[in-house]
Phi, psi and omega in degrees: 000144151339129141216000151208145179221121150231118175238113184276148182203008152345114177059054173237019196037063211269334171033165205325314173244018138310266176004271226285325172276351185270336168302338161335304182333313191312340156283026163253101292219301155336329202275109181253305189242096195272111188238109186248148187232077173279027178331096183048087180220023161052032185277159177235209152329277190316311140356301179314301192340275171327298155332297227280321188315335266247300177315341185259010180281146189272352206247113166302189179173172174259146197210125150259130184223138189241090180244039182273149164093013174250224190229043184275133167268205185265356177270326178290352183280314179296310166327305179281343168281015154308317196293350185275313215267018161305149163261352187263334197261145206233111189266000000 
């Protein structure tokens, strides 16, 4: 089982639908510490977006996220402060 991920993935182009396939993580049942680093990955909203489902994991865990340097607008910004009214994620 999953119980940590740290992943740098800085200047890797991970772009909006990497973001939306790596939130996928969140169905791991296992997952105590989650470090995601998009340091300049060309995520956007939708990207943002996609982070933000994170908040829907059933399991808590600590969650570190690095998205400075992309292209998140304010809608994708308002999504991810969705992620502070989680009860499972400890940011």
């Amino acid at each position: 089982a999953l119980h940590t991920l740290n992943l740098g993935l800085s200047d890797n182009q991970v772009g909006d639908a990497g973001a939306q396939a790596l939130a996928t993580v969140r169905e791991s049942t296992a997952l105590c510490t989650l470090d995601l680093d998009f340091f300049r990955n060309w995520i956007g909203d939708a990207g943002a977006e996609g982070l933000a489902t994170l908040k829907e994991s059933t399991a808590p865990f600590i969650l570190t996220l690095n998205v400075r340097r992309n292209q998140v607008g304010d809608a994708g910004a308002e999504a991810l402060a969705t992620l502070r009214e989680s009860t499972a994620l400890h940011t």
